[in-house]
C-alpha positions in Angstrom: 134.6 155.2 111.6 135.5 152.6 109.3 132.5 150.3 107.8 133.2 147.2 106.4 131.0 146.0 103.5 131.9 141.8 104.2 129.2 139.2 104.4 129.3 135.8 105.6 128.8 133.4 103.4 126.0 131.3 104.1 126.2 127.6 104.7 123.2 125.6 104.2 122.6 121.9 102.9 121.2 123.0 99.8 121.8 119.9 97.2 123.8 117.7 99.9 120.6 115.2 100.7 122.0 112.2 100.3 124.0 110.5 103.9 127.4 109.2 103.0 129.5 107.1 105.3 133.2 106.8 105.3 135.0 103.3 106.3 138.3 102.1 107.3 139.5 98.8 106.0 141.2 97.2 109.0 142.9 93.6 109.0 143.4 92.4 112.3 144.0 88.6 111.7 146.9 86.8 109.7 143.9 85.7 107.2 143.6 87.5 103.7 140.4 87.9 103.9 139.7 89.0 107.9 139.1 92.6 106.2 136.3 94.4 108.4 134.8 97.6 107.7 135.0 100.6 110.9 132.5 103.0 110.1 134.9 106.7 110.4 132.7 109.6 109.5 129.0 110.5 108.2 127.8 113.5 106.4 125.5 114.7 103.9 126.8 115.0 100.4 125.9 116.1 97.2 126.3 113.1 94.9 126.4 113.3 91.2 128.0 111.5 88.1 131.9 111.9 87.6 132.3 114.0 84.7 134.6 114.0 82.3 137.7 115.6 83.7 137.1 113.5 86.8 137.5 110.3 84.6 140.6 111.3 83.1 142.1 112.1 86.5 141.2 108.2 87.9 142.3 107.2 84.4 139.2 104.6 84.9 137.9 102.9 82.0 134.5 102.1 83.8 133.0 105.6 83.8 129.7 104.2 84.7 131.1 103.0 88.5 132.3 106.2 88.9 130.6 109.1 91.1 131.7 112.3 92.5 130.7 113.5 95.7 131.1 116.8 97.5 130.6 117.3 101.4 131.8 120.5 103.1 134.7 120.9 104.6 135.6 119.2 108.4 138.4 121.4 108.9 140.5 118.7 110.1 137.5 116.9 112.1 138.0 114.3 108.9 140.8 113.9 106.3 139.8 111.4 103.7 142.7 108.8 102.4 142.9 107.0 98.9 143.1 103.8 101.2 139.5 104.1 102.9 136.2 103.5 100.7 132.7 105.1 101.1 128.7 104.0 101.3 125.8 106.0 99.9 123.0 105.8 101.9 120.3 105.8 99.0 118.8 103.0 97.1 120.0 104.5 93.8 123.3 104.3 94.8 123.0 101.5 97.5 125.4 98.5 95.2 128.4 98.4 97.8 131.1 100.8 98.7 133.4 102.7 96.4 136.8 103.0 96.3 138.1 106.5 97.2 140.1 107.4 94.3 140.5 111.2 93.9 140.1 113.8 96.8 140.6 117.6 96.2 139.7 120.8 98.0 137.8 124.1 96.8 138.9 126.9 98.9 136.6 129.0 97.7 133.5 127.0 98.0 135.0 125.1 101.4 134.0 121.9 99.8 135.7 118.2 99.5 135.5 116.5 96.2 136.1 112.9 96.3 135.8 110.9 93.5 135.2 107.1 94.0 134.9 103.9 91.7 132.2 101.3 92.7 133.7 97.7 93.6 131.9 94.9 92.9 
């Protein structure tokens, strides 16, 4: 008999308390500025400040509108896009939405990194 020695990993929320929602920017008028906002996704992320290797990637000169956020992976449920911009649900970060600028994936951890500038 063969035994095998893997464990799941367990999943938990552990430092993702904050509620992030993800919007599409959608023009549906000939107007410049008929731009509305359609609400895509929610989830909880953990939300943090860019660091530096994150800074150089946006090549942003504002570090201080940056922030880096990390939700677990949708497998496919979600795919975030450079185009769309986020909202943190949490007074500390409540100014407006950020600009998705960076996304990458950790196999390992099965997380999404997104890296996002704050438009003002």
């Amino acid at each position: 008999m063969i035994r095998h020695n893997f464990k799941h990993k367990r999943v938990n929320t552990g430092t993702r308390n904050k509620i992030v929602e993800f919007y599409r920017i959608s023009n549906e008028g000939p107007e410049a500025d008929n731009d509305s906002e359609v609400k895509v996704f929610e989830s909880y992320a953990n939300v943090y400040s860019s660091s530096t290797k994150d800074v150089e990637v946006v090549q942003s000169t504002r570090s201080n509108d940056l922030v880096t956020i990390k939700i677990l992976d949708t497998n496919g449920e979600y795919i975030p896009q450079t185009s769309e911009k986020f909202k943190i649900k949490h007074p500390f970060y409540d100014y407006g939405f950020y600009e998705i600028k960076d996304i990458s994936l950790d196999e390992e951890e099965k997380e999404l990194k997104i890296v996002g500038e704050l438009k003002r």
